[in-house]
Structures are given as structure tokens and as C-alpha cells.
C-alpha positions as CSV (number, residue, x, y, z in Angstrom):
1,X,-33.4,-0.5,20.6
2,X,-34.2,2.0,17.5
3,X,-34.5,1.0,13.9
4,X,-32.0,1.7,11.6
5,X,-33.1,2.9,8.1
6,X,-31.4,1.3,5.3
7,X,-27.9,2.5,4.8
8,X,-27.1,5.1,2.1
9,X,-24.2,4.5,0.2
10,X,-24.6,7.5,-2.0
11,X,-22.2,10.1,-0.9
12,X,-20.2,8.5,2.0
13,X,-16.9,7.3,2.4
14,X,-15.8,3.5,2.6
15,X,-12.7,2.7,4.2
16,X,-12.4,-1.4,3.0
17,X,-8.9,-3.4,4.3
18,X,-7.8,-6.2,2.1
19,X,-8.9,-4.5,-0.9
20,X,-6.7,-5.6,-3.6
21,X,-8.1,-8.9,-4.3
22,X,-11.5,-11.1,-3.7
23,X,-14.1,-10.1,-2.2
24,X,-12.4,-6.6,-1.4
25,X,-11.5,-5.7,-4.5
26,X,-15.4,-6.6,-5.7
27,X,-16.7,-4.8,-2.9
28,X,-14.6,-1.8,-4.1
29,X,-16.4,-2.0,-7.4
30,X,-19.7,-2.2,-5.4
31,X,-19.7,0.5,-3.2
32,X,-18.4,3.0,-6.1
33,X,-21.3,1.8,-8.4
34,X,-23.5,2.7,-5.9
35,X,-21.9,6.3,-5.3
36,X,-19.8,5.7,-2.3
37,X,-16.1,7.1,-2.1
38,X,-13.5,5.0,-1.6
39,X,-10.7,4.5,0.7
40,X,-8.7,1.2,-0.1
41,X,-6.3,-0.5,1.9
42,X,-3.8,-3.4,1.4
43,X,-0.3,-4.3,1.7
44,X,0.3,-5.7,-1.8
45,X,1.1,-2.0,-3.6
46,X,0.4,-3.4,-7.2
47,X,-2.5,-5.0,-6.9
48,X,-3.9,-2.4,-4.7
49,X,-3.5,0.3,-7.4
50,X,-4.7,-1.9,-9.8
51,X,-7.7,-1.9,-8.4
52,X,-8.3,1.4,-8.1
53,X,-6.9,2.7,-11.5
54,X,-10.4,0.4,-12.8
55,X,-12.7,2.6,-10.6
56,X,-14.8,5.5,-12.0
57,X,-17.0,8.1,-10.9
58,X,-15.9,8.6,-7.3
59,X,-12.8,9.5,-5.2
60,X,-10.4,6.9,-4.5
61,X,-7.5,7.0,-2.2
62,X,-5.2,4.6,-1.4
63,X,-3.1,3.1,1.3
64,X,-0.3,0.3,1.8
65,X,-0.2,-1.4,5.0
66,X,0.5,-4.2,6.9
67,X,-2.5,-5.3,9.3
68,X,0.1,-7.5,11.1
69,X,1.8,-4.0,12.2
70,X,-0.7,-3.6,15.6
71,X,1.7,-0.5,16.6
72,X,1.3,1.0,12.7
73,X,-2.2,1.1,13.1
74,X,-2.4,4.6,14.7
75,X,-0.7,5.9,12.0
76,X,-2.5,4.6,9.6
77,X,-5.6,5.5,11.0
78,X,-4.3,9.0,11.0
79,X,-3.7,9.7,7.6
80,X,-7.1,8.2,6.3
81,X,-8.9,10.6,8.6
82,X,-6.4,13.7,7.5
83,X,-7.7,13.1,4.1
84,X,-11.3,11.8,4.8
85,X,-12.6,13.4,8.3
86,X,-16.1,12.0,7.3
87,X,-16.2,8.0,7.3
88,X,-19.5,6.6,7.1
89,X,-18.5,2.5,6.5
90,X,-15.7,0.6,8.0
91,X,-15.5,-3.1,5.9
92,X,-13.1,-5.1,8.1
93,X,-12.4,-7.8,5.2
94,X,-8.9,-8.8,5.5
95,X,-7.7,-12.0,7.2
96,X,-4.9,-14.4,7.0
97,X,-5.7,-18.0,6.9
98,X,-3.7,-20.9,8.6
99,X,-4.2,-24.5,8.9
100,X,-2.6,-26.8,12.1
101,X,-3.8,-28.6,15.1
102,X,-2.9,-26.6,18.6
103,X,0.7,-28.6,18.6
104,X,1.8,-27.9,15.4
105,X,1.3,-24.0,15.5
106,X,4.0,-22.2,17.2
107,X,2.9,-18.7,19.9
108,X,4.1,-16.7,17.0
109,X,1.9,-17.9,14.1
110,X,-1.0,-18.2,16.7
111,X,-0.6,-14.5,17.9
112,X,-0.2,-13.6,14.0
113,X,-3.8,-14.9,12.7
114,X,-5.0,-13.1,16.2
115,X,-2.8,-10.0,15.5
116,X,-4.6,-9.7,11.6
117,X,-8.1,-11.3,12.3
118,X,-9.3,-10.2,15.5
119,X,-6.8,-7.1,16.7
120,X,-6.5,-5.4,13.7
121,X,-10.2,-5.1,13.2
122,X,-10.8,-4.1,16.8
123,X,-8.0,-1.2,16.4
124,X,-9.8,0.5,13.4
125,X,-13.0,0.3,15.0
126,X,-11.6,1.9,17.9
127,X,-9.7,4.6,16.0
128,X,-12.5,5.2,13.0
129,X,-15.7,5.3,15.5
130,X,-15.8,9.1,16.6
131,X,-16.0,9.6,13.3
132,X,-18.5,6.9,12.4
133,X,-20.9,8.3,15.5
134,X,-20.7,12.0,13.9
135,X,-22.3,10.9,10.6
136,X,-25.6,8.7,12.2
137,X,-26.6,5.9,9.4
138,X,-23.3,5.1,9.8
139,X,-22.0,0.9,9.4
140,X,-19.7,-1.3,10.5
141,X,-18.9,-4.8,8.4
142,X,-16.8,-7.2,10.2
143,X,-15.5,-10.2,7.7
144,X,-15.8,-12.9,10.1
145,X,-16.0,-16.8,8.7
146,X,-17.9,-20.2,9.0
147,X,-15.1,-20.9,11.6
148,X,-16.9,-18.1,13.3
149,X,-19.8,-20.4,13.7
150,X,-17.9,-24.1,13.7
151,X,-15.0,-24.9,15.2
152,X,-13.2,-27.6,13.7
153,X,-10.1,-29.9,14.2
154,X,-7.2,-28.3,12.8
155,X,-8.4,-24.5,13.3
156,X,-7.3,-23.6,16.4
157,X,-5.8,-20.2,15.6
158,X,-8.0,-19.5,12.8
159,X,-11.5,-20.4,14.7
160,X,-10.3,-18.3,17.9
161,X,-10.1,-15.2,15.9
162,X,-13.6,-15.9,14.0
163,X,-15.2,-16.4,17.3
164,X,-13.7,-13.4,18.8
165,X,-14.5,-11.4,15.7
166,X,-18.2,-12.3,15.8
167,X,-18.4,-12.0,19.7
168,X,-17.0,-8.3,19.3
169,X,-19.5,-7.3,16.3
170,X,-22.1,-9.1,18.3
171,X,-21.9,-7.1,21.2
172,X,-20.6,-3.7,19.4
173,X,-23.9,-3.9,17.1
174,X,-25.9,-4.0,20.2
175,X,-24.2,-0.8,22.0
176,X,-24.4,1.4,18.9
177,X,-27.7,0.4,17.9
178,X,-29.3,3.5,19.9
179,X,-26.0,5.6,18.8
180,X,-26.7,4.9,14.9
181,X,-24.6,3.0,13.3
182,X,-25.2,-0.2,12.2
183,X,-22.5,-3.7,12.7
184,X,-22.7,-6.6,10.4
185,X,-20.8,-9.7,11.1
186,X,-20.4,-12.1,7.9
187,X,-19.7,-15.8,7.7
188,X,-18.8,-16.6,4.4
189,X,-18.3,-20.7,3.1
190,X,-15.8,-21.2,0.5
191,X,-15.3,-18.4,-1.3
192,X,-13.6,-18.6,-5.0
193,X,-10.3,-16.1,-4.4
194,X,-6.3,-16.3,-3.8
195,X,-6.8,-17.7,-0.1
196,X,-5.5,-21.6,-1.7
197,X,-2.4,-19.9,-2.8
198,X,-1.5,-17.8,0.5
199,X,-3.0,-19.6,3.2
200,X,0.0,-20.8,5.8
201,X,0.4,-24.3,7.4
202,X,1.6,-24.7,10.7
203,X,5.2,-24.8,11.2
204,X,5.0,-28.5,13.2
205,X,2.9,-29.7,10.1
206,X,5.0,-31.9,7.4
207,X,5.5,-31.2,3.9
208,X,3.2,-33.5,2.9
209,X,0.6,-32.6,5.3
210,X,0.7,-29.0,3.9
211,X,0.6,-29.9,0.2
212,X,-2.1,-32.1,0.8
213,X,-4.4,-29.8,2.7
214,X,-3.7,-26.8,0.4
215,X,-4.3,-29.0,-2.8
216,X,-7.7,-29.8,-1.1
217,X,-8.6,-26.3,0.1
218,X,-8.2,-25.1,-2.9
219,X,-11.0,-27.9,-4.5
220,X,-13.2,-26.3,-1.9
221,X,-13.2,-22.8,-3.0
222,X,-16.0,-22.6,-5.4
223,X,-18.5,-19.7,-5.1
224,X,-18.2,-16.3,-7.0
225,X,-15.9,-14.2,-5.2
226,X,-18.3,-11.3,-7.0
227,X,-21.6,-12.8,-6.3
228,X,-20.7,-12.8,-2.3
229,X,-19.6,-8.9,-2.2
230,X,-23.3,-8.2,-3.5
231,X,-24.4,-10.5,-0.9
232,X,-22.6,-8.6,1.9
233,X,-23.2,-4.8,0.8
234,X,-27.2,-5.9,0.0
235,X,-27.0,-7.0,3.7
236,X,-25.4,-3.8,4.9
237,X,-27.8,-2.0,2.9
238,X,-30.8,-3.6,4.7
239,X,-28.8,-3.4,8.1
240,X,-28.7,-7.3,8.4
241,X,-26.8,-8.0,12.4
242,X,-25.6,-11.3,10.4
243,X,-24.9,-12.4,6.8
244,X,-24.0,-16.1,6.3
245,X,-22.5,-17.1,2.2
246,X,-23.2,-20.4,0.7
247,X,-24.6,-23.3,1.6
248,X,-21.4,-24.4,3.2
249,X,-21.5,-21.5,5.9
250,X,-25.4,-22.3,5.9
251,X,-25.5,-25.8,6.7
252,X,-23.0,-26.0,9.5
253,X,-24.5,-23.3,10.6
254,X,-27.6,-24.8,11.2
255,X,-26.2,-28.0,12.6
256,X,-24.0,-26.4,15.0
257,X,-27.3,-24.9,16.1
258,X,-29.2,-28.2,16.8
259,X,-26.3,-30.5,17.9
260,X,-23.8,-27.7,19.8
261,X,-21.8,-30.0,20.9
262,X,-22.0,-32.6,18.4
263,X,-22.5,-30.9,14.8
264,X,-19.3,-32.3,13.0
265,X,-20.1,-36.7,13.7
266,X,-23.4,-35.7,12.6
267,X,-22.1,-33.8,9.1
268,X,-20.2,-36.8,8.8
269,X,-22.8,-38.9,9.0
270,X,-24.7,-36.9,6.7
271,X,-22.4,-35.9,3.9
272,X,-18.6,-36.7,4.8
273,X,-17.8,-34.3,1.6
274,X,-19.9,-31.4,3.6
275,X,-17.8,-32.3,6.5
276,X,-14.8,-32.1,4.7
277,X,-15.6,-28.6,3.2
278,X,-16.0,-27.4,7.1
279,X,-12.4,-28.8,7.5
280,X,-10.8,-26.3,5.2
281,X,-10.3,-22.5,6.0
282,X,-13.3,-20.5,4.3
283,X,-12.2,-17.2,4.3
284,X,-11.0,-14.7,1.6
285,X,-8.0,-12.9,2.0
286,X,-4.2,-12.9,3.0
287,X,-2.2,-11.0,5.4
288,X,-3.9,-7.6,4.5
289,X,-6.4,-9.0,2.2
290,X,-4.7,-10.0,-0.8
């Protein structure tokens, strides 16, 4: 398997999803202060221009869409290569968050995290990577989650499409490591953005059963949206297969390692606050990243 230098930001072209808020949005500001040109996507129009009316110094395009639209896709992909035939890093970021044991979430709302977590992701790749293979040093970032790495009660939909996401960049890193591009798969803990306020609760959940775990999600959110963009284009830079954010990724992390089958009575027994902060969806975006 051949060694990848260190990715070049300096004259390529980022295509980021779920770039009008969080981590997107700070990644945005990354990758142009380090010379990259930018190609933004989200489906919240005013936020996603917002965004780029702050960015200086390099090209910025931008495009509204809906992630949840599978079909769309095609299109979309389309007119980003019409105006950008050179693509050199794809940052799957956006995600939609939802909170509900198996019998409270309905077929639809399961097939909808799926739909924006796992297929969408897999659909760019597909449609972006001739382009990615003619510019070699090229990357791939897939935003995954700790619920890539744990699965806990009440996370279902949410953990099958972390898993699936990391299983795909797992095995994608390894086919195009010989090809030249690089795949990153990160797991972040709870990162400080406006996942509390869009996050969905399963339909078969009560009223109070929602309030209650959205007023203590949002308690849980508490490291520096900013600080964790750094963290994830430092690891593209130096070609990291796997970046995990905060201890709260970190820690389960390493327990699900030692006890597989086990980790969460042993968190409790631990720290039942860690535990609870691996009961909580630790991801950053909304439907397209918002």
C-alpha cells in the first residue's frame, strides 16, 4: 500500500455539504485560509450565502440542496463539475440527527437518517471520484460520529448510518490507497453547533420524552465547533485513515475496544455522566448540514 504525501490544500477545490453552519461553515473558513477554493453546499439558502459573503481570497460557489433528495443528486453533482471539472477534496459533513428506540421510529424516518447519513455520502463519492482519481493527492472526509464507534439504546437509525458510513470510508480508503487519494473517516463527541435545536425525535416518542432528551442533548454539546474543523482538516492534511473529537468520542472509543460487547455497564459503572453523554446524538449538522 503506497504512502500518501500530505495533502495540499493550496490550489484545489473543496466541495463541503452542510456548509452553512458548525463545523461546515468553520471548515469553509479553513480550507480558504489555507488557499483552497470553495464549493459550498446546503439547503438553508440564507445561511449558506452568509457564509460565503465572509470568505476572502478564493473562489466560492454555491449550491442549495436537499441531501434527502437521493434522485436530485445527479444533478447536483452535475452542475458542480460544469463549473469545477477539477475537485481535489470531497468533505461529506452533513447529517441529520434523530433520537428513538427501534419501535418508536417509523420506516420513513429510519430510511431518512439512512437517505442523508449514509446514501447521500456514498452518491457524491460515486459521482465526484473520476474526478478525484485525475488530480492524485486527492481526499476524501467522511463525517461519521461516536455512534460510528458505539452503539447505544435509543440510536437505532442514527448508529446504522454511522456504522455504515465508517464501514464504507473504511474500506474505500483502502481501495484508493494505491489510486491516490486519501479517505478520512471522523468521529466527533459532542460538538457545540445547531444539532440541539434540529435534531428529530421519533414519531412513537411522547412529548415529554422529546423535550426531555433535547433539553439534555443540548447540555451535552460543549466543545468548540471551530476548534474541531482544525482538528479534522489537520488530520486530512497528514492523511490520518481516522480522526476521533473529544474525550467523549475518545473514551467510548476505547472501551468499546476492550469490552465489545459490554462497553456501556462498564461507562456506567465508571462515570454514569460519561455514559449519559454516549446516550445523546454527537454529531453536527441538520438535514443538509445546517
Amino acid at each position: 500500500m503506497s504512502q500518501l504525501s500530505r495533502y495540499r490544500f493550496a490550489g484545489g477545490t473543496a466541495v463541503v455539504t452542510g456548509a452553512a453552519s458548525g463545523m461546515g461553515e468553520h471548515m469553509a473558513h479553513g480550507l480558504a485560509r489555507r488557499g483552497s477554493d470553495l464549493v459550498l453546499i446546503d439547503r438553508d439558502a440564507d445561511r449558506l450565502a452568509a457564509v460565503a459573503g465572509k470568505i476572502r481570497g478564493v473562489r466560492v460557489e454555491t449550491f442549495v440542496a436537499d441531501l434527502a433528495d437521493i434522485a436530485g443528486l445527479d444533478e447536483l453533482a452535475a452542475r458542480v463539475l460544469a463549473a469545477n471539472p477539477r475537485v481535489t477534496l470531497l468533505v461529506n459533513n452533513a447529517g441529520v440527527a434523530l433520537s428513538g428506540t427501534f419501535d418508536q421510529v417509523s420506516a420513513d424516518e429510519f430510511d431518512w437518517v439512512m437517505d442523508i447519513n449514509f446514501r447521500a455520502p456514498v452518491a457524491l463519492t460515486r459521482l465526484l471520484l473520476p474526478t478525484l482519481l485525475k488530480s492524485p493527492g486527492s481526499h476524501v472526509v467522511n463525517v461519521s460520529s461516536l455512534f460510528g464507534l458505539i452503539g447505544p439504546p435509543g440510536q437505532t437509525a442514527y448508529s446504522s448510518s454511522k456504522f455504515a458510513l465508517r464501514g464504507f470510508s473504511e474500506s474505500l480508503r483502502h481501495e484508493l490507497a494505491d489510486r491516490g487519494v486519501g479517505v478520512t473517516s471522523v468521529h466527533p463527541g459532542g460538538i457545540r453547533t445547531r444539532i440541539a435545536e434540529t435534531a428529530r425525535v421519533a414519531s412513537g416518542a411522547s412529548e415529554a420524552e422529546a423535550a426531555q432528551g433535547k433539553e439534555s442533548f443540548a447540555k451535552l454539546l460543549t466543545y468548540p465547533a471551530d476548534k474541531a474543523a482544525e482538528r479534522i482538516l489537520t488530520g486530512v492534511e497528514k492523511r490520518k485513515g481516522r480522526v476521533l473529537i473529544a474525550w467523549t468520542a475518545v473514551v467510548p472509543d476505547i472501551l468499546a475496544r476492550l469490552f465489545p460487547t459490554s462497553y456501556l455497564a462498564v461507562m456506567n459503572r465508571l462515570s454514569p455522566s460519561t455514559a449519559r453523554k454516549a446516550s445523546a446524538p454527537q454529531r453536527n449538522t441538520t438535514s443538509t448540514g445546517s
